[in-house]
N, C-alpha and C positions, 0 to 999 in steps of 0.2 A: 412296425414297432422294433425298435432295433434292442439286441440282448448283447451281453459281454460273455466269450471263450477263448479263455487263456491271453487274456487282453487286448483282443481285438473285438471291433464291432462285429456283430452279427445281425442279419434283419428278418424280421418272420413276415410274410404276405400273408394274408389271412383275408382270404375275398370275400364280397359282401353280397350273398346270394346265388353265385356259381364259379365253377373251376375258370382259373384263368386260362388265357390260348393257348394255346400251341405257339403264337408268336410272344409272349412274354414272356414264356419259359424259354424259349429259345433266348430273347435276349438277354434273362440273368444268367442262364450258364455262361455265355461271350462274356458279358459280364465280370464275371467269377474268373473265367479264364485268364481274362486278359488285367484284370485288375487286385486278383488275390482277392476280391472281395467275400465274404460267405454269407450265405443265405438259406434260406427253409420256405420252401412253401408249401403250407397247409391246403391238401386239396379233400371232397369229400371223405376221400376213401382212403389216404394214406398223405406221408409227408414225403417233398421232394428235397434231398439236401448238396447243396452245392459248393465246393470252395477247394480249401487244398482235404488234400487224401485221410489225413487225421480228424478232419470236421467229421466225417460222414460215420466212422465207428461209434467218434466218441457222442454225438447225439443220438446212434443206433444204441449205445448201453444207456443212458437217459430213458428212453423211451420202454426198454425191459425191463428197466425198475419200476415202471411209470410214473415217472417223472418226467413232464411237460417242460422243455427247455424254458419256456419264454417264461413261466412261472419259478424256475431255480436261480434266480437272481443270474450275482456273475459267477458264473464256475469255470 
């Protein structure tokens, strides 16, 4: 499900039933690396966030408000 932050796409994985691999995370951070892409993945126990160095604060302060990115429209 893809979100808007500061006008780019964002995309949330959100697995249906269990943590995704070890090899899926690996390839969205190359991913993220190599394409500027951003992304979040929601796993049991906590969220993985990937992209340039500003994503990960500014969904870390989302998250202390609790506020659910994927549910704060575009921000």
């Amino acid at each position: 499900m893809p979100i808007r932050w500061r006008g780019k796409r964002a995309w949330v994985l959100v697995p249906a039933g269990k943590d995704p691999s070890e090899d899926l995370k690996a390839q969205m951070r190359a991913y993220s690396q190599t394409s500027g892409g951003l992304h979040m993945i929601k796993l049991r126990d906590r969220v993985l966030r990937c992209g340039v160095p500003e994503f990960q604060p500014s969904m870390l302060d989302l998250e202390r408000r609790d506020i659910n990115p994927w549910d704060a429209g575009g921000f």
